[in-house]
SEVEXSE-802626 format. One record per residue (C-alpha): residue number from 1; x, y, z; residue in three letters. Coordinates in steps of 0.05 Angstrom, whole numbers. Layout:
BEGIN
{r NUM, {X, Y, Z}, 'ALA'},
...
***
This chain:
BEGIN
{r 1, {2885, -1660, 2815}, 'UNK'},
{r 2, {2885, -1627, 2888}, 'UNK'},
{r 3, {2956, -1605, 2896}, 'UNK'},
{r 4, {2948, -1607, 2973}, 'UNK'},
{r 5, {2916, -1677, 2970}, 'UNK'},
{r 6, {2983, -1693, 2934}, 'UNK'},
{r 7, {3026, -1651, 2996}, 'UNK'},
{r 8, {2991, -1687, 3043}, 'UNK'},
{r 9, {3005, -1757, 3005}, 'UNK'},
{r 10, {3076, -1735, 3006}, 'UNK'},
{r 11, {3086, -1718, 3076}, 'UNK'},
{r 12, {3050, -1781, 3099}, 'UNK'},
{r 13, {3084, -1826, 3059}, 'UNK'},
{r 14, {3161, -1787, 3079}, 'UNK'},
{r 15, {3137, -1788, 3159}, 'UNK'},
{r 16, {3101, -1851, 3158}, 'UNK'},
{r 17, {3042, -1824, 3194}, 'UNK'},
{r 18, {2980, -1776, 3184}, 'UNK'},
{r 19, {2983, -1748, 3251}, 'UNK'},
{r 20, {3052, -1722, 3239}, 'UNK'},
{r 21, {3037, -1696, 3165}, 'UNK'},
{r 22, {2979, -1669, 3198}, 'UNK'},
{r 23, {3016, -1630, 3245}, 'UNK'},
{r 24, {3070, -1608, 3193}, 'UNK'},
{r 25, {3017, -1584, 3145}, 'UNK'},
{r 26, {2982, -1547, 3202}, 'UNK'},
{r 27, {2907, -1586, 3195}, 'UNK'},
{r 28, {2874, -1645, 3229}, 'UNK'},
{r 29, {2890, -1715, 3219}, 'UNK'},
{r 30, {2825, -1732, 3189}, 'UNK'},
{r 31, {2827, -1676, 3133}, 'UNK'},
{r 32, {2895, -1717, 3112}, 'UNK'},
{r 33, {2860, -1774, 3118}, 'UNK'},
{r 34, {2805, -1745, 3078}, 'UNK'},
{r 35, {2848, -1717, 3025}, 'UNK'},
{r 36, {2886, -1775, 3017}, 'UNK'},
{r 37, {2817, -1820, 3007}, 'UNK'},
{r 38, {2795, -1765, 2949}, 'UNK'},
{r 39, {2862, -1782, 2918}, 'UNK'},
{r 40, {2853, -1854, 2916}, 'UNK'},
{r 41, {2781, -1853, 2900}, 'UNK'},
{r 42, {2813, -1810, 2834}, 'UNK'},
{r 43, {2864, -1855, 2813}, 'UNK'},
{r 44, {2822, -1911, 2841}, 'UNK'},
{r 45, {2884, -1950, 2879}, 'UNK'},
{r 46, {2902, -1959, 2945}, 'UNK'},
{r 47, {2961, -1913, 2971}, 'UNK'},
{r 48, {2972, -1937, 3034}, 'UNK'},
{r 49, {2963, -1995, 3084}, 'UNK'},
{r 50, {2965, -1985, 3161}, 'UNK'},
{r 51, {3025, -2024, 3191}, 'UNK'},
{r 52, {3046, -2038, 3269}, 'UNK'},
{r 53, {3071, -1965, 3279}, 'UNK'},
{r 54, {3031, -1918, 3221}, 'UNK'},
{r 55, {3026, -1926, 3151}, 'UNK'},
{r 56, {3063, -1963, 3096}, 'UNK'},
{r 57, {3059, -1945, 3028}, 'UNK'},
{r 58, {3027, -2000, 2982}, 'UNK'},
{r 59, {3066, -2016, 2917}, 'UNK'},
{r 60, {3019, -1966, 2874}, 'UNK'},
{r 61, {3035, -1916, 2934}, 'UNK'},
{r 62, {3112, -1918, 2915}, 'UNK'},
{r 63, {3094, -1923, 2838}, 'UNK'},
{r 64, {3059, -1857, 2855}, 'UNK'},
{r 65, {3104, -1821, 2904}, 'UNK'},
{r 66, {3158, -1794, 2858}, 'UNK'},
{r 67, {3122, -1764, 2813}, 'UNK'},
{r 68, {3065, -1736, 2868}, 'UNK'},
{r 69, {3141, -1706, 2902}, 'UNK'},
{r 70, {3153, -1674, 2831}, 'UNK'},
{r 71, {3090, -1641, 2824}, 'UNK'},
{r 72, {3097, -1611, 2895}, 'UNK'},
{r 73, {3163, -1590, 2882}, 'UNK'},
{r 74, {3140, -1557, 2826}, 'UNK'},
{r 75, {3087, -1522, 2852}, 'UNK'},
{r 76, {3139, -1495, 2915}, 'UNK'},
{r 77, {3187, -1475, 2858}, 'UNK'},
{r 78, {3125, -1429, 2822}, 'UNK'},
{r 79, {3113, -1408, 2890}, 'UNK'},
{r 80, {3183, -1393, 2907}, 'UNK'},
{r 81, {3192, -1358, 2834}, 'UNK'},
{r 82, {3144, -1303, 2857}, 'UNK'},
{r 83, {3159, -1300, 2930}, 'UNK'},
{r 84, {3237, -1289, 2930}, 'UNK'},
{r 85, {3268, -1310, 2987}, 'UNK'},
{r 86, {3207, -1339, 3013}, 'UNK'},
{r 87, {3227, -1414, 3016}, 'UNK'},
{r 88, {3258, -1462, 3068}, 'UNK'},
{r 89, {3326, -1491, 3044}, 'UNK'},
{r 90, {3295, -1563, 3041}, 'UNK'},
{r 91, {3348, -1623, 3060}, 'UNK'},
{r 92, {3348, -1695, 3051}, 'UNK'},
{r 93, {3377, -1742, 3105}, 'UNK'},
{r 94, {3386, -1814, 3118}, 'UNK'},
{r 95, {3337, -1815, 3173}, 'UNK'},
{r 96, {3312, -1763, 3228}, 'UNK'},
{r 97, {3347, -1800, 3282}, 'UNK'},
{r 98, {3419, -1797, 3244}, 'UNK'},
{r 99, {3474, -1759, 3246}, 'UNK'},
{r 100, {3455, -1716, 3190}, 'UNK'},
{r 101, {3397, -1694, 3223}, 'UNK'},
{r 102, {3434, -1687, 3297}, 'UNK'},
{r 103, {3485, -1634, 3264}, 'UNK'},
{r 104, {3427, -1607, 3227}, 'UNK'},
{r 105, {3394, -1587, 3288}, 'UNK'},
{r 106, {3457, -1568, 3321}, 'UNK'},
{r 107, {3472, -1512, 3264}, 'UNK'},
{r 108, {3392, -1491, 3273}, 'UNK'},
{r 109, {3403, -1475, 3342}, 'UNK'},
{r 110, {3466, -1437, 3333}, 'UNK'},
{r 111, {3421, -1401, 3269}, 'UNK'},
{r 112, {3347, -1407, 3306}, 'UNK'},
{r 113, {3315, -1354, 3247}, 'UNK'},
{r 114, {3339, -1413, 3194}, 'UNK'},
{r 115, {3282, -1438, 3155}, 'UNK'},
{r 116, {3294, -1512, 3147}, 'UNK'},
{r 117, {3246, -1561, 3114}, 'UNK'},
{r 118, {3288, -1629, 3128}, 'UNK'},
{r 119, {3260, -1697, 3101}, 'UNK'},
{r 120, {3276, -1769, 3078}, 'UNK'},
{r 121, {3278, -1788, 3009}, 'UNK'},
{r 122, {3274, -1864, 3038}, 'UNK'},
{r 123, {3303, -1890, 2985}, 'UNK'},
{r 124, {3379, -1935, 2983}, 'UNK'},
{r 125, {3405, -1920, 2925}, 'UNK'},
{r 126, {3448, -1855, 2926}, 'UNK'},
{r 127, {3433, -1841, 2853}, 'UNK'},
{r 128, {3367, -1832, 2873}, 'UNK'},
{r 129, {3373, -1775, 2916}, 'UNK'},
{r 130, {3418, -1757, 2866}, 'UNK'},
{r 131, {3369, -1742, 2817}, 'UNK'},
{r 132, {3317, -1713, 2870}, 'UNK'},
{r 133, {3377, -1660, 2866}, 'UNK'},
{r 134, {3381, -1645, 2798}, 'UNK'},
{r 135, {3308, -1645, 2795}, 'UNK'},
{r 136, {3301, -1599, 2847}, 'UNK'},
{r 137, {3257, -1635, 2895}, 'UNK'},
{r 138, {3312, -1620, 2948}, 'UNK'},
{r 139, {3356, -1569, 2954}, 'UNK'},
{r 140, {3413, -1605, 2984}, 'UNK'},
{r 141, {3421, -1687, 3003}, 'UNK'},
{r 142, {3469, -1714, 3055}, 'UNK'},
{r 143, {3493, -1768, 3006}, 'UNK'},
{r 144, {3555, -1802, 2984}, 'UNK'},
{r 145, {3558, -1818, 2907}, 'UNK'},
{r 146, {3632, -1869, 2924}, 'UNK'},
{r 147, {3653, -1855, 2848}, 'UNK'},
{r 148, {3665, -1783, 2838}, 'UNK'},
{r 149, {3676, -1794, 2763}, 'UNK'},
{r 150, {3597, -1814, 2761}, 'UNK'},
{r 151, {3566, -1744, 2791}, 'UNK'},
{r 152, {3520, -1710, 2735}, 'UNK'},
{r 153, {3558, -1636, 2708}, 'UNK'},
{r 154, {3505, -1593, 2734}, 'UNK'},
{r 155, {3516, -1628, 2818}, 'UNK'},
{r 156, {3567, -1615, 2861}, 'UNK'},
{r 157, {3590, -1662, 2919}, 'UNK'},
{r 158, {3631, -1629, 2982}, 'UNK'},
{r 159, {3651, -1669, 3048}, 'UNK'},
{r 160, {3603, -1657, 3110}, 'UNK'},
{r 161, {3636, -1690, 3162}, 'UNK'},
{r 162, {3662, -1755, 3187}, 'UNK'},
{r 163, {3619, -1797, 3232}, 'UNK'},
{r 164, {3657, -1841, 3284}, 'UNK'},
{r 165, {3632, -1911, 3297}, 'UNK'},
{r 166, {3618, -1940, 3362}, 'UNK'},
{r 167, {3597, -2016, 3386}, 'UNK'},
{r 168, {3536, -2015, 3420}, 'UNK'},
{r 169, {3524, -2089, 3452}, 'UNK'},
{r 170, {3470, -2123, 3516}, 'UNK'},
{r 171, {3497, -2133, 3586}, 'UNK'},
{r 172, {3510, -2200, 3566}, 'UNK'},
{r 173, {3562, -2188, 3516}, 'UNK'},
{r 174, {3639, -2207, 3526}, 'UNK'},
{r 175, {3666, -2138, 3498}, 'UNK'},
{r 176, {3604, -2106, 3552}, 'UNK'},
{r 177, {3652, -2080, 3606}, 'UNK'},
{r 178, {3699, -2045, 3551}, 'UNK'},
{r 179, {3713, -1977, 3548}, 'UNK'},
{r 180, {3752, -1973, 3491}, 'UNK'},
{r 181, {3761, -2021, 3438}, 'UNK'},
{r 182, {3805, -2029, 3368}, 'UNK'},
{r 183, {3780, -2064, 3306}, 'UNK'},
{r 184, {3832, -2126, 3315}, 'UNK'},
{r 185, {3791, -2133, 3383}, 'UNK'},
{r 186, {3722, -2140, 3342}, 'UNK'},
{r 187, {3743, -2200, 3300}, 'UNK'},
{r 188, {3713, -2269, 3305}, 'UNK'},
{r 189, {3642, -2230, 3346}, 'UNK'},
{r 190, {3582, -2225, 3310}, 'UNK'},
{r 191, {3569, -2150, 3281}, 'UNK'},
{r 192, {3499, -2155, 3256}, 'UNK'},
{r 193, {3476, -2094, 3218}, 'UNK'},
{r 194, {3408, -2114, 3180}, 'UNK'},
{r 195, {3388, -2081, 3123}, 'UNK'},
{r 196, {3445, -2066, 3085}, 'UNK'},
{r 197, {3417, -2043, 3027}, 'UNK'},
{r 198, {3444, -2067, 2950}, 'UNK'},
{r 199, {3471, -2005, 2910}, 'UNK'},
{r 200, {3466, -1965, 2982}, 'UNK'},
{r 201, {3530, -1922, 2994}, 'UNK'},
{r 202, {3537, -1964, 3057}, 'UNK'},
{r 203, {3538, -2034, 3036}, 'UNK'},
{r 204, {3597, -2012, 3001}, 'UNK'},
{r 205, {3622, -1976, 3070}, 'UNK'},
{r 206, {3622, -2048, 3103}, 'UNK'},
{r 207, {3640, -2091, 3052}, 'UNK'},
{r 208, {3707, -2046, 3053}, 'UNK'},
{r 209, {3706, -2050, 3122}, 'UNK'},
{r 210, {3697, -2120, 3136}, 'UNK'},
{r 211, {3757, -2132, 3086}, 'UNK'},
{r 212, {3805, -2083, 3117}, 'UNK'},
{r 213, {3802, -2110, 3190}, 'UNK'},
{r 214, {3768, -2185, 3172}, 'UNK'},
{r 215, {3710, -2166, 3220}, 'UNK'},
{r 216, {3646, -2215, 3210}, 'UNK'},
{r 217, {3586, -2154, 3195}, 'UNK'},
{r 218, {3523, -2194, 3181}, 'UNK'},
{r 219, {3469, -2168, 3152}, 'UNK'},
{r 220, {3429, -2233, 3143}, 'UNK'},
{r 221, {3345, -2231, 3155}, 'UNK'},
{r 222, {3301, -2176, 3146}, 'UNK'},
{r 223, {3305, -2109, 3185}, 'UNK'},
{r 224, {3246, -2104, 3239}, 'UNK'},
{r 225, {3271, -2030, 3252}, 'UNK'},
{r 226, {3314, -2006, 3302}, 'UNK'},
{r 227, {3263, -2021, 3363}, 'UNK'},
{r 228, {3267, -2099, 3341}, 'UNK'},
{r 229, {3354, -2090, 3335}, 'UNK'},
{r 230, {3360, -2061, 3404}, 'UNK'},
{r 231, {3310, -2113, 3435}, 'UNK'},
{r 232, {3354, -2166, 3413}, 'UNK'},
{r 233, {3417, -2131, 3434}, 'UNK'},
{r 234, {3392, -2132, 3499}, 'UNK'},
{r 235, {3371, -2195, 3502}, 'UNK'},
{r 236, {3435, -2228, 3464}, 'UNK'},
{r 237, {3505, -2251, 3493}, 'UNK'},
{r 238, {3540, -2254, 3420}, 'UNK'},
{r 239, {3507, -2202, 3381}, 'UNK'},
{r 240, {3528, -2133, 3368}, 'UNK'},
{r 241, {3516, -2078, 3321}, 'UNK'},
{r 242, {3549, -2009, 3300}, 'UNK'},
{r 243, {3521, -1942, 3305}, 'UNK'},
{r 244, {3550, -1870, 3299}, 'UNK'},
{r 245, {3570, -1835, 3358}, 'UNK'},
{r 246, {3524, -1777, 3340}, 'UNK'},
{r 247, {3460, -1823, 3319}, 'UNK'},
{r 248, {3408, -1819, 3366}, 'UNK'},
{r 249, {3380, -1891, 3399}, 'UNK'},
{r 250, {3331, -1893, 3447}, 'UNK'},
{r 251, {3324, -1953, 3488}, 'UNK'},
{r 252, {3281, -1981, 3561}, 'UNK'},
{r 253, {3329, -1966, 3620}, 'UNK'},
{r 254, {3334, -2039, 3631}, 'UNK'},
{r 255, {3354, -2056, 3565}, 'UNK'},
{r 256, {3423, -2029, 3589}, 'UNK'},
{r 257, {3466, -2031, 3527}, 'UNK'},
{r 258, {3526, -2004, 3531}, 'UNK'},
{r 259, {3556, -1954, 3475}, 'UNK'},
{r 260, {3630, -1969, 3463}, 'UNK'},
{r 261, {3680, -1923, 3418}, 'UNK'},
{r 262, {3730, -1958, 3374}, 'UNK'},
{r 263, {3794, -1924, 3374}, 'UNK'},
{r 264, {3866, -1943, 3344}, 'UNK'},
{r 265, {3835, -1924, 3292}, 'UNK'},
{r 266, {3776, -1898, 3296}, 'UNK'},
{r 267, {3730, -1932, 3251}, 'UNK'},
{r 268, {3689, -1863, 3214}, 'UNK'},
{r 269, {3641, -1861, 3164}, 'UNK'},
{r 270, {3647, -1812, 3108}, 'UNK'},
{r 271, {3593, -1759, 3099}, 'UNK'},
{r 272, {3576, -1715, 3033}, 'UNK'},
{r 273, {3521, -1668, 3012}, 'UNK'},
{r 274, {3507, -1667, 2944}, 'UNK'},
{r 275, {3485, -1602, 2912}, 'UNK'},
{r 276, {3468, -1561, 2851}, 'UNK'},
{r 277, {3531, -1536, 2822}, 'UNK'},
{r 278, {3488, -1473, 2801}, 'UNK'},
{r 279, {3441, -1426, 2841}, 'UNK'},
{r 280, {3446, -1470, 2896}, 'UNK'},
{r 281, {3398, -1446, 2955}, 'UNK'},
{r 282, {3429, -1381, 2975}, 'UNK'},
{r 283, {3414, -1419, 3060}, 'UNK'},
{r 284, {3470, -1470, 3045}, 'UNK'},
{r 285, {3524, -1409, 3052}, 'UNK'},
{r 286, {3512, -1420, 3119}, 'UNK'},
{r 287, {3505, -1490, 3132}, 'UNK'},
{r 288, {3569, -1510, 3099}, 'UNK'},
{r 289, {3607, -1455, 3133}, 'UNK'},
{r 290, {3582, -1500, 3199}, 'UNK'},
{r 291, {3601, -1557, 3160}, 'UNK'},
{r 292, {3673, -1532, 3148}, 'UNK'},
{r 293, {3676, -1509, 3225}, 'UNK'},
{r 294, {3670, -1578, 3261}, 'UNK'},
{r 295, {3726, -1605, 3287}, 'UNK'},
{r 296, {3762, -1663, 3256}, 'UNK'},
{r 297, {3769, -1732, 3283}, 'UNK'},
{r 298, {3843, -1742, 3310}, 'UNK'},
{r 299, {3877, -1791, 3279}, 'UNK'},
{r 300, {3893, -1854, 3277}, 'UNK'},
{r 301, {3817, -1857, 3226}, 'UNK'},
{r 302, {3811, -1909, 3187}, 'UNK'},
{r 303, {3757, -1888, 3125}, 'UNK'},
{r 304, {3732, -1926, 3062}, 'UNK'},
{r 305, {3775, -1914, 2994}, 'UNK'},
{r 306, {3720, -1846, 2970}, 'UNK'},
{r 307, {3729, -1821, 3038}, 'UNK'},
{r 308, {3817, -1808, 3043}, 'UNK'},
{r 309, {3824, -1752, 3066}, 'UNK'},
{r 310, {3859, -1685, 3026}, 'UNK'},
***
């Protein structure tokens, strides 16, 4: 089997479109497309279907996937074996617009020589990622696993850094004109965060959440993505969302949503990397040293029960 047919099926199916796996992997569009084509004439199934904004793995595409990301990983580790030294430190993180990836870039600026290969596993469960670890198809994954007593002997997790929330709501919204708010001032309005995943690290984040300030988070109907959420932000004068102060939205200028901290306490989410607990990447020296060096949220911060504070 063409091991760069599988790379390319890889990076499609983690960036969602051929043009940006194409520009990744340094070739045209249509030779991924090509490649891609070869590999489903050879296992004769369909890997992908084209959706609204790229490509969308069919079901035999994410039957496929994990194993097509272990063979590339293995072939980058027999690579790697003979090249010391040669290899990016490759990170997993929730999504390229997050916070994981904002500090990410922030410690690559500060360290421009650092070779970073940063992806999405795309997957909800924590355990997942989890194993991609102790596989070795990542290096490193900003993940929480909320039961300590359940991490594997051979992975480590350490605390990244604490995300704060904010309310982001339309023009129309009763809380709009609000520079500040406190959790007790978020009860009875409508907090609508779609797709909360089962098992996810954050459905357990709000469910905690909702309980400790008896806020109303509703995660009822399908998630549209986040172009769909901030359309109906705009539009609505009862629904609002949260988002962390360091994830990156982009929105039309006449949308006008307004992003509003919550303070008294601040409302953080918890973040971890998980990690081999031997011959780790010799590049995460440096990124946890960054890690360690932001500065910490000043109390009053309210955080779920894994995420107390030492």
């Amino acid at each position: 089997m063409d091991t760069e047919a599988l790379r390319s099926f890889v990076r499609a199916a983690e960036l969602g479109q051929f043009q940006l796996a194409a520009d990744e992997l340094g070739v045209t569009p249509q030779a991924v497309s090509k490649r891609i084509a070869a590999l489903e004439r050879e296992l004769e199934v369909r890997l992908f279907a084209r959706a609204v904004r790229g490509i969308e793995l069919t079901l035999d595409g994410q039957a496929f996937l994990p194993h097509a990301r272990s063979i590339v990983a293995g072939v980058e580790r027999a690579v790697a074996a003979v090249r010391p030294g040669s290899r990016a430190l490759r990170l997993d993180v929730l999504g390229l617009r997050s916070a994981q990836a904002v500090v990410l870039h922030e410690y690559w600026r500060s360290r421009p020589g650092t070779d970073l290969d940063v992806v999405t596993l795309r997957v909800d469960d924590p355990r997942v990622a989890l194993a991609a670890v102790e596989a070795g198809d990542v290096d490193a994954s900003f993940r929480t696993i909320t039961d300590p007593a359940a991490l594997p002997p051979d992975v480590r997790m350490i605390r990244a850094f604490d995300s704060p929330l904010e309310l982001l709501v339309g023009p129309r919204h009763p809380l709009a004109s609000a520079r500040g708010l406190t959790p007790s001032q978020l009860r009875r309005h409508r907090i609508w965060v779609p797709g909360i995943a089962p098992k996810s690290e954050w459905a357990e984040f709000y469910d905690q959440l909702a309980t400790a300030f008896d806020l109303r988070v509703d995660a009822a109907g399908p998630h549209f993505g986040d172009e769909v959420l901030l359309d109906v932000l705009a539009e609505s004068a009862d629904v609002a969302t949260l988002v962390g102060a360091r994830d990156r939205y982009l929105w039309p200028t006449n949308h006008d949503l307004r992003r509003i901290p919550i303070v008294n306490p601040t409302l953080a989410y918890p973040l971890s990397l998980l990690l081999p607990r031997t011959n780790p990447h010799p590049g995460l020296r440096g990124l946890i040293t960054h890690l360690e060096s932001l500065p910490r949220l000043p109390e009053p911060v309210w955080l779920p029960s894994w995420g107390t504070r030492p």
